[in-house]
C-alpha positions in Angstrom: -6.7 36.2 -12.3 -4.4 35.5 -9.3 -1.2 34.1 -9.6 -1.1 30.5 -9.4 1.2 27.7 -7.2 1.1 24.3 -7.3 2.9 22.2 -4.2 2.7 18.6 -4.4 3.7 15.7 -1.2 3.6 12.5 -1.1 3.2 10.6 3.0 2.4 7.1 4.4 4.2 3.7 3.5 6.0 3.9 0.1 3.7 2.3 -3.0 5.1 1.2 -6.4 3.7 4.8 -8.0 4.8 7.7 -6.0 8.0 8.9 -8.3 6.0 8.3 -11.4 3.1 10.7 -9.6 5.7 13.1 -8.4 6.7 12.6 -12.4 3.5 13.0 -14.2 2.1 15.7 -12.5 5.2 17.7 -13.2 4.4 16.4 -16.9 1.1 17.2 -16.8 1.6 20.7 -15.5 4.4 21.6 -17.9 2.2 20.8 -20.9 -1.3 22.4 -19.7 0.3 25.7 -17.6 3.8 25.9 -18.5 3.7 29.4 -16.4 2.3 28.0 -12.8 5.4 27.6 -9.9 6.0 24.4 -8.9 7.4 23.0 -5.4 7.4 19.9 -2.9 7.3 19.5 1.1 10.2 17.2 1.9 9.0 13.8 3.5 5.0 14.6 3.3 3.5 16.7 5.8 6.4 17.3 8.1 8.0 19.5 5.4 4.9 21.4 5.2 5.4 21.6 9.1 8.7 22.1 8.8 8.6 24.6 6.2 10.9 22.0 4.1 10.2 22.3 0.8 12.0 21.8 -3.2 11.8 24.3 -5.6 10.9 22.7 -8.9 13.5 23.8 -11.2 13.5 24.4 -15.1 15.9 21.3 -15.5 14.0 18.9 -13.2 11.1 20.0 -15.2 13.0 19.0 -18.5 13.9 15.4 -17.0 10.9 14.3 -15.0 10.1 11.7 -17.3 12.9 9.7 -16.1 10.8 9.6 -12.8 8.9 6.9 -14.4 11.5 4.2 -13.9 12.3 4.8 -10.4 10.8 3.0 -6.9 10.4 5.1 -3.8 9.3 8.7 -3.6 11.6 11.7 -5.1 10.0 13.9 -2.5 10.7 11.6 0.8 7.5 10.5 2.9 6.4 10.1 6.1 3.5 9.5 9.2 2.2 12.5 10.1 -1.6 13.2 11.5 -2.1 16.7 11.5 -5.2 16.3 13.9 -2.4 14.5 16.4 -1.3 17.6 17.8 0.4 15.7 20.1 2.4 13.5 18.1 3.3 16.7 16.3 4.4 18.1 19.5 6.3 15.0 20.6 8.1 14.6 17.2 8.9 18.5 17.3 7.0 19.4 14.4 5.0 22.2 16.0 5.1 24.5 19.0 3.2 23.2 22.4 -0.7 25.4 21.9 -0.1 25.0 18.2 -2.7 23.5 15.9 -1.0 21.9 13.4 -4.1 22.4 10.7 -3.1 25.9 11.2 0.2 26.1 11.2 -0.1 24.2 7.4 -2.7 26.5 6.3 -0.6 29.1 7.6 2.6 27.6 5.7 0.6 27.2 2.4 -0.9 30.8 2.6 2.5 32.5 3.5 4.1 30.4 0.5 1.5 31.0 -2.0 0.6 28.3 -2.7 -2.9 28.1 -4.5 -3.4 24.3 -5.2 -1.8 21.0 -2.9 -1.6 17.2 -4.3 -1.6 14.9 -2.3 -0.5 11.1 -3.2 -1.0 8.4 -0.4 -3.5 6.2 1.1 -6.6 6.5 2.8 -4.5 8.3 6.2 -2.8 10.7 3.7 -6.1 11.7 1.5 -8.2 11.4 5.4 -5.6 13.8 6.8 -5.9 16.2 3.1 -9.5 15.8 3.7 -9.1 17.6 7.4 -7.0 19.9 6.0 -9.0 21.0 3.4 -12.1 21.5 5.0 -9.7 23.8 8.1 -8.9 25.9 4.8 -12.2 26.1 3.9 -13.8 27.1 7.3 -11.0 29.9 7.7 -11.6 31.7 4.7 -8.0 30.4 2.7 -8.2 30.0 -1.0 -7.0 26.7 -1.8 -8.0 23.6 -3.7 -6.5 20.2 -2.4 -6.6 17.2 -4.9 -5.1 13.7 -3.7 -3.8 10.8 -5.8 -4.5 7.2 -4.2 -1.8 5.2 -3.9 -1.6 2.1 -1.6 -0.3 -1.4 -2.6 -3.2 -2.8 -0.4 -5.9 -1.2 -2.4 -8.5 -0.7 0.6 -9.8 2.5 -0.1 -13.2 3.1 -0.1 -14.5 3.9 -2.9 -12.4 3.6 -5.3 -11.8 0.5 -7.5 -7.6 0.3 -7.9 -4.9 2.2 -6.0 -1.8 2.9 -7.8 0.6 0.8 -7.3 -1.4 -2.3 -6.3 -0.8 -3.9 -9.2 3.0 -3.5 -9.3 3.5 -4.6 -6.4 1.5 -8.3 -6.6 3.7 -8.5 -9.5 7.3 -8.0 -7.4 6.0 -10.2 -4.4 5.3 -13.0 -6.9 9.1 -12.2 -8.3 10.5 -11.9 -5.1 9.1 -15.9 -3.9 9.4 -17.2 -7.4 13.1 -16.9 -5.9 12.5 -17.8 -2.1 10.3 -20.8 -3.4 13.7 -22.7 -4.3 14.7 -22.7 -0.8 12.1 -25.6 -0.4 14.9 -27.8 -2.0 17.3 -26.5 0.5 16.6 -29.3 3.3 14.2 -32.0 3.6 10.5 -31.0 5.7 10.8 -27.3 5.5 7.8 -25.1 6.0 8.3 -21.5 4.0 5.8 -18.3 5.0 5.7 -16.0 2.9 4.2 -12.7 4.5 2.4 -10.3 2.2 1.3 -6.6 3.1 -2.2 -6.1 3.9 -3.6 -4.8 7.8 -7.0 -5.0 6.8 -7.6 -6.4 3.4 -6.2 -9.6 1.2 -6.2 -8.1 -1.9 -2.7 -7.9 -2.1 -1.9 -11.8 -0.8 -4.8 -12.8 -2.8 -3.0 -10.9 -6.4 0.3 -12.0 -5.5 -0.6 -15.5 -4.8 -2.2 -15.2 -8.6 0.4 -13.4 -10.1 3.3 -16.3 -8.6 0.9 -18.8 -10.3 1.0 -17.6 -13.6 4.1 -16.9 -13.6 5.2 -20.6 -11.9 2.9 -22.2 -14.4 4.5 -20.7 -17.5 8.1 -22.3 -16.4 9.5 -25.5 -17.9 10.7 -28.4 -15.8 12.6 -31.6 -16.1 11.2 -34.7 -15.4 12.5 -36.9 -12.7 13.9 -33.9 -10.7 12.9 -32.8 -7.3 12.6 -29.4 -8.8 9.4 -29.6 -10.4 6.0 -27.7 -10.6 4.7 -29.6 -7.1 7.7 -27.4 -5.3 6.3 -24.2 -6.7 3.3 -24.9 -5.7 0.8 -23.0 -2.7 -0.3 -25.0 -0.2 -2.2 -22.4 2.0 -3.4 -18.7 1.6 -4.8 -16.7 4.6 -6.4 -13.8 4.5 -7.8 -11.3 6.9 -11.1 -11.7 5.1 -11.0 -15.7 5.5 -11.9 -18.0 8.4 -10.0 -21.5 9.3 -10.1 -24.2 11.5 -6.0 -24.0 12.7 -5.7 -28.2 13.7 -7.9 -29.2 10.2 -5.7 -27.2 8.3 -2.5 -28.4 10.1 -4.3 -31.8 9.5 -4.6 -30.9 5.7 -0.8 -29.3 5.4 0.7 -32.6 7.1 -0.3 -35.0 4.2 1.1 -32.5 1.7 4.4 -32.4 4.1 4.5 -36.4 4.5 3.7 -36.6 0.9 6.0 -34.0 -0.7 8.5 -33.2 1.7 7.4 -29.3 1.9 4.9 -26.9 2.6 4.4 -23.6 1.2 2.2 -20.7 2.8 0.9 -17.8 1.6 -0.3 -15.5 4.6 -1.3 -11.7 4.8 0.1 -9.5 7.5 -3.3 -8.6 8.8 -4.1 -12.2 9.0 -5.6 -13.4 12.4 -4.3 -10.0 13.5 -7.0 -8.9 15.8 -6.5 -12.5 17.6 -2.8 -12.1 17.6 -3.0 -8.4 19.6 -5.6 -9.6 21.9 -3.5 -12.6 23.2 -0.6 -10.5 23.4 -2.1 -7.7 25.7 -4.2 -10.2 27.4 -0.3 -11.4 28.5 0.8 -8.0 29.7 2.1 -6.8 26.7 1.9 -3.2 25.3 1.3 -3.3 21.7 3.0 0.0 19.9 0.5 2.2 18.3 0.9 4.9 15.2 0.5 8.3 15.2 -3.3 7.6 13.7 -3.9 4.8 16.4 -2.7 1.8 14.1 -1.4 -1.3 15.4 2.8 -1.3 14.5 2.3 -4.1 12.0 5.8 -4.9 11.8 6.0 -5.3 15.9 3.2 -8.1 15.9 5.1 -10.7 13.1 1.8 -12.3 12.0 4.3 -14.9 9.8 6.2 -15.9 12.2 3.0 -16.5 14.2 1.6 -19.0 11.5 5.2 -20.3 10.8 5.2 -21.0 14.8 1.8 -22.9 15.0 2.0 -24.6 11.7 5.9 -25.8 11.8 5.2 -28.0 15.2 1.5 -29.3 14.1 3.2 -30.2 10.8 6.6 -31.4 12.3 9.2 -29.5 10.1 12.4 -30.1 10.7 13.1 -26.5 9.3 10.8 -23.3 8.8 11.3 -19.7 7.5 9.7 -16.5 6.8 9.8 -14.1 4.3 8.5 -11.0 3.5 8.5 -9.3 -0.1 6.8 -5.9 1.1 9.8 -3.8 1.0 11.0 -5.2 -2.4 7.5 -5.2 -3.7 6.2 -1.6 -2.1 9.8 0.1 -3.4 9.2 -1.2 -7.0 9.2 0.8 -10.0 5.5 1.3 -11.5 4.7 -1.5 -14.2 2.8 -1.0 -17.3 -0.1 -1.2 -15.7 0.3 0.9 -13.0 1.4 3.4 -15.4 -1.4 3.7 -17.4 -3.2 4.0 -14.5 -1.3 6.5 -13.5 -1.2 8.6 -16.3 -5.3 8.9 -15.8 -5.6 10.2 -12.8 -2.8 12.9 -13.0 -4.4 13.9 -15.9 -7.6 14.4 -14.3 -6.1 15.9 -11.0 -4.4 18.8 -12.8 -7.8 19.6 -14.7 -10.2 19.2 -11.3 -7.3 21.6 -9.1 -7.2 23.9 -12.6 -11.2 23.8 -11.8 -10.8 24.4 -8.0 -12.4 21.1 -7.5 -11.1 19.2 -4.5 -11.2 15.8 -3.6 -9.4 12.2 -4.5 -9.7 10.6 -8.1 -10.1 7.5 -8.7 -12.7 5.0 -10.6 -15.8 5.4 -8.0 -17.1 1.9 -7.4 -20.4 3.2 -6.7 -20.7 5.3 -10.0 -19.7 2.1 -12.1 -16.3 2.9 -11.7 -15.9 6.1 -13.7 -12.8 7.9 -13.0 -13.7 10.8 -11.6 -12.6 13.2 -8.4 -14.4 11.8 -5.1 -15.6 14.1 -2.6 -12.9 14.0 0.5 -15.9 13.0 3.0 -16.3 9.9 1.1 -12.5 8.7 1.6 -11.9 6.2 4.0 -9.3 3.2 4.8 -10.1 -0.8 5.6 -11.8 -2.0 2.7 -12.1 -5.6 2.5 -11.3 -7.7 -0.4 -13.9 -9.5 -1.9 -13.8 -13.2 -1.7 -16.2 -13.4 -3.9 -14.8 -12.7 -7.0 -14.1 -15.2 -9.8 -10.2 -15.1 -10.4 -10.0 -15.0 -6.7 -12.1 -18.3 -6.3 -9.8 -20.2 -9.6 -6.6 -19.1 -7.1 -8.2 -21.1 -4.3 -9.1 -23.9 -6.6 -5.5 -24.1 -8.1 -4.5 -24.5 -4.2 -7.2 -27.0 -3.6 -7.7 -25.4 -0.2 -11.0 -25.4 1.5 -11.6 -22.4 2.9 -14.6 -19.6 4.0 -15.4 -15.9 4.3 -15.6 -14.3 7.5 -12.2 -13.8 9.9 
């Protein structure tokens, strides 16, 4: 049997589960085939590019475990389309001519390297997807398995990215404390802006998790600090549909009546309006390398903080954002657990040469098991629908319907 080599890489946005990945597939590997080589590609696939890679060493094999506690990724991340040649060009990655599907296969063959893991969203497992089926046109021997991880669990078809859950956990942390600004001057408005391009999940888990979590804290009577300042007053989705002046109409009874109004919005919220007025104006909205709007260059919160402070007459109005504290989080139990699943089952389906993503397939019942690549794809939607979803709404005692 040929020599075996396992390299692993982790790309996109950072997600509350990459060390632990990086972690337990070291783990995993170490127990099962103790005698395969392991390495990484430096930030994603511009190491592979770039030919950057870490040698997994004896003693990092001995202390991967205390992966598990960290945030971030151990292996660095980044953007990288390897169908963009151009981008790749641009960014000096490869040669001008060069493919860049080739010149990975070509980096993977030359180092050995017998089975890749990938761990990012649906661009990262998309991209693995393209790559993988390069290799298998051209005749290379290689079996690709990808780990889903994105905090806005919107991959199709699979039931619960890692690190989702961690992460609705920090944003609710992260306002629990930004909440008590709301005592900090009389009529203030606070946004709070939640990841999400295309889906709510994340606002919509957060918005749950901050309500448990408000609603298991003990107040004093009399005090202006009290469970109506904790409260939600609004929750937007890209999934969701409002009327802007019946809502503002809503918003400034709670402001006359309690001095403060609190919003929960997505970052994908109203997005699609938001661009189109913009580059209806003139402007020239900044694209990624895989044709994505620059989220962080459109500001969706400061949008709703905009048209909701002078509707409601605030005398002051903020924004806040918790995605860098809540996508740079360690993994929580939950996530771990989930964790610990798939790795396990991506060593045994690249140990079988099967490729693909795993993940609990929503339209097998969600058993956990490794999705064909051709099936992977980013954007979806949160359902409204469900129940815990529809008890958040109700706790806000918002109106609201489906349909952006």
């Amino acid at each position: 049997m040929p020599k075996q080599k396992v390299a692993m890489l982790t790309a996109g946005g950072l997600a509350p589960c990459l060390s632990s990945a990086v972690g337990g597939l070291i783990e995993r590997y170490t127990d099962v085939a103790p005698e395969i080589e392991l390495i990484a590609y430096r930030s994603g696939y511009q190491g592979l590019l770039l030919a950057d890679r870490i040698e997994i060493t004896r003693d990092m094999r001995e202390k991967a475990a205390i992966l598990h506690r960290h945030g971030g990724s151990p292996i660095g991340n980044s953007r990288v389309k390897l169908t963009n040649a151009a981008d790749c060009v641009k960014r000096g990655l490869v040669k001008e001519g060069e493919n860049p599907l080739r010149v990975a296969a070509e980096r993977l063959a030359a180092d050995g390297v017998t089975i890749l893991h990938t761990i990012g969203g649906d661009d990262t497992n998309t991209t693995a997807a393209d790559l993988a089926a390069y290799l298998g046109a051209n005749g290379y021997n290689l079996t690709v398995v990808g780990l889903p991880k994105t905090v806005d669990n919107d991959v199709v078809p699979i039931r619960q990215t890692l690190g989702a859950w961690t992460a609705a956990e920090y944003g609710a942390r992260f306002f629990d404390h930004v909440s008590n600004e709301q005592s900090a001057a009389p009529k203030t408005l606070v946004v709070h802006e939640v990841m999400g391009r295309h889906s709510g999940w994340l606002t919509a888990a957060t918005a749950q998790a901050y309500i448990k979590m408000t609603g298991e804290k003990e107040f004093v009577d009399g005090f202006m600090m009290n469970a109506q300042m904790k409260n939600i007053d609004g929750l937007y989705l890209p999934e969701m549909a409002f009327d802007l002046n019946a809502e503002a109409e809503r918003l400034r009874e709670v402001m006359n009546k309690a001095g403060y109004v609190t919003l929960f919005v997505s970052e994908g919220a109203c997005l699609d309006a938001i661009v189109a007025e913009r580059e209806a104006a003139g402007e020239t909205i900044k694209r990624d390398a895989f044709g994505h709007v620059k989220i962080d260059t459109i500001n969706v919160g400061n949008w709703f903080s905009k048209q909701f402070a002078n509707l409601l007459g605030a005398e002051r109005s903020m924004v806040q954002k918790s995605g860098y504290y809540a996508r740079s989080a360690p993994a929580n139990q939950d996530d771990l657990r989930l964790i610990q699943g798939m790795v396990d089952l991506a060593v045994e389906s690249a140990l079988n040469k099967v490729s693909g993503v795993t993940g609990h397939d929503e339209d097998q019942n969600g058993k956990l098991r490794t999705i064909e690549f051709p099936r992977i794809k980013g954007g979806k939607h949160f359902d409204t629908s469900a129940k815990w979803f529809g008890d958040v709404m109700t706790h806000i005692g918002q109106p609201w319907r489906a349909g952006a």
